[in-house]
C-alpha positions as semicolon CSV with decimal commas, in nm:
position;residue;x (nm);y (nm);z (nm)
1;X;-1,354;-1,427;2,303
2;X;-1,253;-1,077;2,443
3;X;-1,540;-0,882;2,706
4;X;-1,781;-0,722;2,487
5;X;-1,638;-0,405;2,596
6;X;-1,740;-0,212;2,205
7;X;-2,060;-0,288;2,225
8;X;-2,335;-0,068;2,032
9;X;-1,988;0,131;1,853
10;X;-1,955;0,173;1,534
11;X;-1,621;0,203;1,365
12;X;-1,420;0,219;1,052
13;X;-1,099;0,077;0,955
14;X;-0,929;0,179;0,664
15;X;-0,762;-0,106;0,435
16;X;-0,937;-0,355;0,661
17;X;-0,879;-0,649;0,410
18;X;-0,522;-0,756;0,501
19;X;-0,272;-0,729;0,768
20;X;-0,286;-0,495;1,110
21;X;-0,614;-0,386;0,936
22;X;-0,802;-0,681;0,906
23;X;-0,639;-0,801;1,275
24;X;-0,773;-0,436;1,456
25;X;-1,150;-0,480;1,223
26;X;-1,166;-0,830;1,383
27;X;-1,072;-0,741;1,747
28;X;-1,278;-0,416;1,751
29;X;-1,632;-0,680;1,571
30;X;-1,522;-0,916;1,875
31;X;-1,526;-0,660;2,156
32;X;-1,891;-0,548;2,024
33;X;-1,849;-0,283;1,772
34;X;-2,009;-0,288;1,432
35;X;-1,719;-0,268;1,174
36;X;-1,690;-0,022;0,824
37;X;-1,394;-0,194;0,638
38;X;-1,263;-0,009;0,315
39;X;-1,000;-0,125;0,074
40;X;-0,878;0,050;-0,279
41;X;-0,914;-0,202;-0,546
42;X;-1,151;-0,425;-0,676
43;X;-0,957;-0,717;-0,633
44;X;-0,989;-0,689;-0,256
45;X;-1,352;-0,745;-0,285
46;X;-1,354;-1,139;-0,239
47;X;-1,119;-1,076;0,080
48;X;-1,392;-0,785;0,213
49;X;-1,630;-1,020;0,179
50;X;-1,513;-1,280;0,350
51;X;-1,442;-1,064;0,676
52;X;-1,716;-0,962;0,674
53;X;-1,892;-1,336;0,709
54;X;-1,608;-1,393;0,950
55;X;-1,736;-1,110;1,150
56;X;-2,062;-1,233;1,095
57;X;-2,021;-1,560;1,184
58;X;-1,921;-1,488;1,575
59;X;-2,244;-1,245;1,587
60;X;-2,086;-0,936;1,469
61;X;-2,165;-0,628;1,246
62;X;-1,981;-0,568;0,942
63;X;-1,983;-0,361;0,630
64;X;-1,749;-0,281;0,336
65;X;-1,678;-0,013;0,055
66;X;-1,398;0,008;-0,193
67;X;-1,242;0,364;-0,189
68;X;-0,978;0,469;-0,355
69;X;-0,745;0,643;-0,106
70;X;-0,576;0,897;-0,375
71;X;-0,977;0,995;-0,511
72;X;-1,076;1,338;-0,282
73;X;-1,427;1,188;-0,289
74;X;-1,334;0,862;-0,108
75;X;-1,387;1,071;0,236
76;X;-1,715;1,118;0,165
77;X;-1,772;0,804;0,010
78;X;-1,682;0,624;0,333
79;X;-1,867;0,843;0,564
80;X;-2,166;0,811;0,402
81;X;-2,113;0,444;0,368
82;X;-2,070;0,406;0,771
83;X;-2,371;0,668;0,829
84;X;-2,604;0,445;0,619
85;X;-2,504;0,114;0,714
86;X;-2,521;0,120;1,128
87;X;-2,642;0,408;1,404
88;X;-2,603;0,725;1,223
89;X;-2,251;0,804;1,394
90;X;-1,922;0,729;1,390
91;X;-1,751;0,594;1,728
92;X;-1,413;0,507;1,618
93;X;-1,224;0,586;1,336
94;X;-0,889;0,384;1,254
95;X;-0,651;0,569;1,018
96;X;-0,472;0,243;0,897
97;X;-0,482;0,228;0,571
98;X;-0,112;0,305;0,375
99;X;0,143;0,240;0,133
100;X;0,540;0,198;0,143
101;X;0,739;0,202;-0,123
102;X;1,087;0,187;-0,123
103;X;1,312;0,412;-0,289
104;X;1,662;0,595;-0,283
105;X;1,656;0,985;-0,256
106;X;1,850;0,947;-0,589
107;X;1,565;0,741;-0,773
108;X;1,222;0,915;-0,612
109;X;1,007;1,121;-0,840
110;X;0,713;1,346;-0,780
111;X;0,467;1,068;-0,822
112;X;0,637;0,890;-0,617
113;X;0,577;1,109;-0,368
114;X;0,231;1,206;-0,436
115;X;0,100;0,869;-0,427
116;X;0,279;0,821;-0,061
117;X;0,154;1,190;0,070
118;X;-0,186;1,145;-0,067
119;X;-0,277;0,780;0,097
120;X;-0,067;0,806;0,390
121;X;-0,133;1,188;0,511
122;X;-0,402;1,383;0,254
123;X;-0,635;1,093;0,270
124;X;-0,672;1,018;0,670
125;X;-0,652;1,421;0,692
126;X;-0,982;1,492;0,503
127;X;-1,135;1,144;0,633
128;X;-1,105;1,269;0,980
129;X;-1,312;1,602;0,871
130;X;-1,558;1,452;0,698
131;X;-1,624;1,247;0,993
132;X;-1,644;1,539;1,222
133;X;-2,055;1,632;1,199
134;X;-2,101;1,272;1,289
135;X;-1,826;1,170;1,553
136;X;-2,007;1,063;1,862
137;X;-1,904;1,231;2,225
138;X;-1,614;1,008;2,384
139;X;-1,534;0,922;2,054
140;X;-1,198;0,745;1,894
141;X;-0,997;0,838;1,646
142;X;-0,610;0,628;1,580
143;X;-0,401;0,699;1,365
144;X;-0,107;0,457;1,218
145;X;0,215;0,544;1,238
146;X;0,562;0,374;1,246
147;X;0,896;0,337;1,420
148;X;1,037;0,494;1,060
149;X;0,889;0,816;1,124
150;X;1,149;0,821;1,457
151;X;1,426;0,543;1,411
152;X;1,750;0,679;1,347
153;X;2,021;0,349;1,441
154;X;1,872;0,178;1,132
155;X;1,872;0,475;0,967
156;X;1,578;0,330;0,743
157;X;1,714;0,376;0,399
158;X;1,516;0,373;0,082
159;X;1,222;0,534;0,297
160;X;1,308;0,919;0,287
161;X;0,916;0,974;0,188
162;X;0,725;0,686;0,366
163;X;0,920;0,800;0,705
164;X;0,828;1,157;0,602
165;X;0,477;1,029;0,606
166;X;0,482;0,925;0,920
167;X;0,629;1,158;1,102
168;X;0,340;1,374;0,956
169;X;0,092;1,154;1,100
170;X;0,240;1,151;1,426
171;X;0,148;1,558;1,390
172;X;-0,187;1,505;1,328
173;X;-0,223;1,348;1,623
174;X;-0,100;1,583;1,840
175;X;-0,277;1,873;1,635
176;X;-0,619;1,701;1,631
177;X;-0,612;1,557;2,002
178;X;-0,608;1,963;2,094
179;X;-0,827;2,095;1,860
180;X;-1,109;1,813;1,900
181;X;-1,052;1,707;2,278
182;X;-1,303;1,977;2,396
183;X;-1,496;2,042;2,170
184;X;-1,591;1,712;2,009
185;X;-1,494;1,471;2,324
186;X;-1,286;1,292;2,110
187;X;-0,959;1,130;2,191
188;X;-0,710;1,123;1,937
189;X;-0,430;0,892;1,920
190;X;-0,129;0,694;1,752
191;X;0,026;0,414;1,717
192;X;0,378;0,322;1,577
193;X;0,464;-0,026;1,517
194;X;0,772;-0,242;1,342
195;X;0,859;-0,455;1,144
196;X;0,543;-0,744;1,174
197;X;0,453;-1,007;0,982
198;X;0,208;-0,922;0,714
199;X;0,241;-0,875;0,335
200;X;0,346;-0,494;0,332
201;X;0,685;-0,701;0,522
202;X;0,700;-0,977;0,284
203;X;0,698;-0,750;-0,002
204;X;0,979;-0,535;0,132
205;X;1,258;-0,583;-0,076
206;X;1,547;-0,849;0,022
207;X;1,817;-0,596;0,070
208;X;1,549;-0,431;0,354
209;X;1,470;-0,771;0,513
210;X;1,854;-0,863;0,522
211;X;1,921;-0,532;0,730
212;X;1,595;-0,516;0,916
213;X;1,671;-0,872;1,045
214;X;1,954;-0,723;1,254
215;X;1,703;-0,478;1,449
216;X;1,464;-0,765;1,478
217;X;1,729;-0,973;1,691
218;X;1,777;-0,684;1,930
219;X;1,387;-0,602;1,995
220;X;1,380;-0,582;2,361
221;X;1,057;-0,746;2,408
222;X;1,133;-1,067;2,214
223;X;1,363;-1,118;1,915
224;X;1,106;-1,162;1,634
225;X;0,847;-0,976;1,417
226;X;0,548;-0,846;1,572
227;X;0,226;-1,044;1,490
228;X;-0,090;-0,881;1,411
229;X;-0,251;-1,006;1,692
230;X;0,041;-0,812;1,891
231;X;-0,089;-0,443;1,733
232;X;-0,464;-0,528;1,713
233;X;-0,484;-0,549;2,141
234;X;-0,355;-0,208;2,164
235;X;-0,564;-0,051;1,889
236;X;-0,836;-0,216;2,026
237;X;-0,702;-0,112;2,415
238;X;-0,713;0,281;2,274
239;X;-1,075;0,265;2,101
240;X;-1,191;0,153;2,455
241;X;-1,327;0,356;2,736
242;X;-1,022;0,283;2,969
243;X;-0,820;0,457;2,765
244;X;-1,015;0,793;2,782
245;X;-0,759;0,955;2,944
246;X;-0,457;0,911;2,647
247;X;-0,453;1,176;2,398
248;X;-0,215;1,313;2,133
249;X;0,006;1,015;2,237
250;X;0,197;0,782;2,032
251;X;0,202;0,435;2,187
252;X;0,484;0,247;2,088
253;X;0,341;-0,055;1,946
254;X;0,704;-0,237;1,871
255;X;0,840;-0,410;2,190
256;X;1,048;-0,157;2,301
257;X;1,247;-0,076;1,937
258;X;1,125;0,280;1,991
259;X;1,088;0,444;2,307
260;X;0,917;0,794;2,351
């Protein structure tokens, strides 16, 4: 079990139900910190659940709401939600809830694109500043990008707006880390990983997989997909106190695919 290093935190990670999600809620419960979890639908509620005895079961704190990412009154929702259920305040705040969808410039449509803007850059946007009044001094807040919001020898077809996304969030970071370092004592920061194996990867579509595959052998860290486990020690690495000192920085969560 990792040192208790969280301890007395409280945090929130956005679609905590499955994949790098669930992995960072579990690491953060198991270094100490009490753990908000949302997801969007209500068919994630059996999976919300059962983190949360999971978290429970190893002596952990752990809470859930369903909020749906595109709604403008999620933000609230889930700040009240986290506010209620622990301390009153907000240590950590994990932007990692998104969606990809794959498309050709040729086929994408304005809903298309509002549904990616809306979860992957409106939604953490207005989370983050509904969170402000409670965001405790020495405070967290990491954002989720990817290596498609910077890869160009891929190229990354099909995701002109999911990379657009990204590239956004990466933004964010370096926006908020200057306007809330000071002021709030918060550290803001990103993370971009690759291709790993979780459903958002097994959904991609074959043609993807078949030309991902070829940037997968060539990782210089190891030929293979990240795991979860691989993304939730540096989330959890940035929500600690060690990292105080990183801000506006996106870590390169991919074994060397992307290098900043």
């Amino acid at each position: 079990m990792p040192h208790i290093s969280l301890e007395g935190k409280v945090a929130i990670v956005t679609g905590g139900t499955r994949g790098i999600g669930y992995g960072i809620a579990i690491e953060l419960a198991q270094r100490g910190a009490a753990v908000l979890i949302t997801y969007v639908s209500p068919g994630s509620t059996k999976l919300a659940q059962e983190l949360i005895s999971k978290i429970e079961k190893f002596g952990g704190k752990a809470a859930a709401v369903q909020a749906d990412c595109c709604s403008l009154d999620s933000p609230k929702l889930i700040v009240d939600t986290a506010v209620k259920s622990f301390t009153g305040n907000i240590d950590i705040l994990v932007n990692n809830a998104g969606i990809s969808e794959e498309l050709w410039l040729r086929d994408c449509t304005y809903d298309h694109f509002e549904r990616v803007f809306q979860t992957n850059v409106r939604f953490p946007m207005f989370l983050v500043q509904a969170s402000l009044p409670y965001l405790s001094k020495g405070g967290r807040i990491l954002n989720m990008s990817s290596v498609a919001a910077r890869e160009v020898e891929l190229a990354w077809k099909m995701h002109t707006v999911y990379s657009a996304s990204k590239a956004a969030v990466e933004s964010f970071t370096r926006t908020w880390s200057l306007e809330l370092g000071q002021e709030y004592g918060v550290t803001v920061n990103c993370i971009n990983p690759g291709p790993v194996a979780t459903e958002m990867w097994d959904a991609m579509p074959a043609e993807t997989q078949k030309e991902t595959q070829k940037y997968i052998d060539n990782i210089p860290a190891a030929p293979r997909l990240a795991t979860v486990d691989d993304i939730a020690q540096i989330a959890a690495f940035l929500c600690e106190d060690g990292a105080r000192w990183i801000t506006g920085s996106t870590t390169c969560a991919n074994g060397g695919a992307v290098m900043v």
